[in-house]
N, C-alpha and C positions, 0 to 999 in steps of 0.2 A: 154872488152872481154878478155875472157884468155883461154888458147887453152893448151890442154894437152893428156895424157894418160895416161889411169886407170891402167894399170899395172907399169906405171914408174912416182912415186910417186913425184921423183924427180923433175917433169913440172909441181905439183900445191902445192909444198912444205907452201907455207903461208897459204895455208888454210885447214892444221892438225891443228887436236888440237880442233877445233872449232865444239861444237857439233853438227850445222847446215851440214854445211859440209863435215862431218863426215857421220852423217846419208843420206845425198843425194848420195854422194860415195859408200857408201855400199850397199843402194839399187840398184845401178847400177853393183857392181858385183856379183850380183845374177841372173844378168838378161843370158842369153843364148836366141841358138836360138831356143830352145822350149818354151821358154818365152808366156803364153797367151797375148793378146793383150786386149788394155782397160786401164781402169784407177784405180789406187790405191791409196787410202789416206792415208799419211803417218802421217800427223798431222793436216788432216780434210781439207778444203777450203783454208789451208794458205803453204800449203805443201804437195802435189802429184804427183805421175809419172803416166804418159801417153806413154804407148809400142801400136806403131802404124806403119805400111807401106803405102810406096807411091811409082809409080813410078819417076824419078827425068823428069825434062824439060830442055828444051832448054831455054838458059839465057829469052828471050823476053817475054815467059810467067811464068819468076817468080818475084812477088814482093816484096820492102822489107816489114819488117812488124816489133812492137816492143809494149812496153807493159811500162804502169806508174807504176805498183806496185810488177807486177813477173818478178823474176829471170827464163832465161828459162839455165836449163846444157843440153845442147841436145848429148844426145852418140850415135856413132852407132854400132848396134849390129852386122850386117850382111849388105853388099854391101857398098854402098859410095854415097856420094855429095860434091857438092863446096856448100860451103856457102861465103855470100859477105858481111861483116861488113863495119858500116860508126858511126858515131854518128849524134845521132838524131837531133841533133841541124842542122848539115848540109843537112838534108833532109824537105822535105818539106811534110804537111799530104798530103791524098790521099782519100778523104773522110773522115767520122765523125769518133772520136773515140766511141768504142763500152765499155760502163763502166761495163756491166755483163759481158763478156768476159776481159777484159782490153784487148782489140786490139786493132790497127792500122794500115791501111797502110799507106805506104810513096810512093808519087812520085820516079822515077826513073830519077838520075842525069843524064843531058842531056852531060855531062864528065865524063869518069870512075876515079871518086875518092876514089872508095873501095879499104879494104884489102879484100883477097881473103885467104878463108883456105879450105883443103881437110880433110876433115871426110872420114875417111874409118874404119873398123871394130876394137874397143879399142879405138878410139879417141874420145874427148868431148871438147866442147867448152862452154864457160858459157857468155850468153850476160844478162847484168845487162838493168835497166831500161833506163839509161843512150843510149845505144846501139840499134842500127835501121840494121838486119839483114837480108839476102834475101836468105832462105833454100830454097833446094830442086833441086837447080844446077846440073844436066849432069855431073857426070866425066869423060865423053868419054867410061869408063869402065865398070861400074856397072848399068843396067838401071835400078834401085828401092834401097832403102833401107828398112831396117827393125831396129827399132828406138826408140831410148827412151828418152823424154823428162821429166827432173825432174821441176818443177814449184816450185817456193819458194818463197813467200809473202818476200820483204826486210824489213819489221817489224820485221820480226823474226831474222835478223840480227844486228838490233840496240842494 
């Protein structure tokens, strides 16, 4: 996981340069809160952002969840949540993974062994396939966000 902001370049400095990266970043600062909601191809089924809202929950009804082949950057545009990072190896599934999707869930450790990060409006975190996250977290403050997640095939990284 790596955790930054779009406007302070300086929190995801290693990954200038790199046209992948490049491009997911810049579709992200285009995004505002007049933003339509929905999905865009940026470079077909291996690279697209998804600008969506939810309200957020209470920790007990959110799970984690993580993916074998997409990079999810999730920024948020408007309001906040916690999100709670673990690696997936220390989780356990939660039913079948879904291959048209690449989904999964994960059981919820019976010890709180997560990091925990705050997303609120400019900030983005990027979890790799590696990474088993649980979005959508109450910040006590904002109750919804408005959201954008960029997906990115790690092929297109190799």
């Amino acid at each position: 996981m790596l955790y930054g902001k779009l406007d302070t370049p300086s929190t995801y400095l290693p990954l200038l340069g790199h046209p992948i990266w490049e491009e997911a970043l810049n579709a992200l600062r285009q995004l505002d809160a007049g933003s339509p909601l929905g999905i865009q191809e940026l470079r077909g089924k291996d690279m697209f952002i998804n600008v969506h809202t939810y309200d957020t929950l209470i920790e007990s009804d959110c799970r984690f969840e993580g993916h074998r082949d997409m990079i999810d950057v999730q920024y948020i545009i408007q309001g906040g949540e916690y999100v709670d990072w673990m690696l997936k190896s220390e989780l356990l599934p939660d039913g079948s993974y879904q291959e048209a999707t690449d989904f999964q869930y994960y059981k919820t450790p019976t010890r709180r062994l997560s990091t925990r990060v705050h997303l609120s409006a400019g900030y983005f975190a990027i979890f790799f396939p590696e990474d088993g996250h649980r979005p959508q977290l109450s910040d006590g403050v904002a109750p919804s966000v408005f959201k954008a997640v960029v997906k990115i095939n790690r092929m297109l990284l190799d």
